[in-house]
C-alpha positions as CSV (number, residue, x, y, z in Angstrom):
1,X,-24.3,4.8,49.5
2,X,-20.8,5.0,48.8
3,X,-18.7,7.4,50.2
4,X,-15.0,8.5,49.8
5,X,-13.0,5.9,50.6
6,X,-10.2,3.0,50.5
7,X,-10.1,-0.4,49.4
8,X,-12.7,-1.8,51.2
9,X,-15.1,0.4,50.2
10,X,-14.4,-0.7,46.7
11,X,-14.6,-4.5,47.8
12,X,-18.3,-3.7,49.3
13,X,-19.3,-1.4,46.1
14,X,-18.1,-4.6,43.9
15,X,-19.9,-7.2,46.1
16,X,-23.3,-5.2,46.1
17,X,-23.0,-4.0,42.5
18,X,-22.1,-7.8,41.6
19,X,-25.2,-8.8,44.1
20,X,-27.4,-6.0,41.8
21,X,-26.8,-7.6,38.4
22,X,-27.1,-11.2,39.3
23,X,-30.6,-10.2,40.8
24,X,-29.9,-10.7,44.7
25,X,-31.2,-7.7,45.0
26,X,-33.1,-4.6,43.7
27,X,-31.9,-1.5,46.0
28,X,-30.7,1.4,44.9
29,X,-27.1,2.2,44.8
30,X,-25.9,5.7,45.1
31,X,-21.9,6.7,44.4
32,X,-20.7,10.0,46.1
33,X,-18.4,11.5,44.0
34,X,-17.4,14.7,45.8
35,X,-14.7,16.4,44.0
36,X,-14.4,13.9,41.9
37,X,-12.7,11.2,43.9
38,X,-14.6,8.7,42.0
39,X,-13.8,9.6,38.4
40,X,-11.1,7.0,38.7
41,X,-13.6,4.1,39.5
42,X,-16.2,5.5,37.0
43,X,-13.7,5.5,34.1
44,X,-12.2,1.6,35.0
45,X,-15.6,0.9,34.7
46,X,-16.3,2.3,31.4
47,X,-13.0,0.4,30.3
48,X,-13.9,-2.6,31.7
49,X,-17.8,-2.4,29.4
50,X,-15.1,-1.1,26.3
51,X,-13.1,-4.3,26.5
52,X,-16.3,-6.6,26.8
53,X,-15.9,-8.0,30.6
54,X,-19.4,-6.3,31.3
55,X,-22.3,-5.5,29.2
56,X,-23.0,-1.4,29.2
57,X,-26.2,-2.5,31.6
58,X,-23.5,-2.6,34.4
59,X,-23.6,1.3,35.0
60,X,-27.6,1.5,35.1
61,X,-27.4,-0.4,38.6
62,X,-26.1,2.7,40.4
63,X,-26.4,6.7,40.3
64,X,-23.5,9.0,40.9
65,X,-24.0,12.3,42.7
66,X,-21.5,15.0,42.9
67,X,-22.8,16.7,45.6
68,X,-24.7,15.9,49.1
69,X,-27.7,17.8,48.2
70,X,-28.2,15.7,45.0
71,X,-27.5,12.9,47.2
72,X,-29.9,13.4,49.6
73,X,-32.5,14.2,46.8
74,X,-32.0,11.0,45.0
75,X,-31.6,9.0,48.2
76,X,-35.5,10.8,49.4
77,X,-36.7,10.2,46.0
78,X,-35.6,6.5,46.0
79,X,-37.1,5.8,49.9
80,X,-40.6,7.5,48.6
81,X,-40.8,4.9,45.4
């Protein structure tokens, strides 16, 4: 889960999202963007697929929930898979 936060919080999304598509791993990945602090990240990344650096499969590797409640929904749903 990603929370609110500063750089290094970005480093370890990158890291785990990178870890996610080369296959080091299959956990779920869950971005919390409360008020939209996120919107920021979420639109570099649609840039980033735009301008070819990353195939559009990129953003299927995580889930972004605007609320705690969703959070915790998705976060129970993905423990009971």
């Amino acid at each position: 889960v990603i929370l609110p936060g500063g750089p290094g919080t970005m480093d370890e999304f990158f890291e785990v999202l990178t870890w996610r598509q080369l296959g080091l791993h299959d956990k779920p990945i869950f971005v919390l963007n409360t008020q939209g602090y996120w919107d920021g990240l979420i639109n570099l990344l649609g840039n980033i697929i735009g301008s070819g650096f990353a195939e559009e499969s990129l953003l299927s590797y995580f889930k972004v929930e605007n609320s705690v409640d969703a959070l915790e929904t998705s976060l129970k749903d993905a423990l009971s898979s």
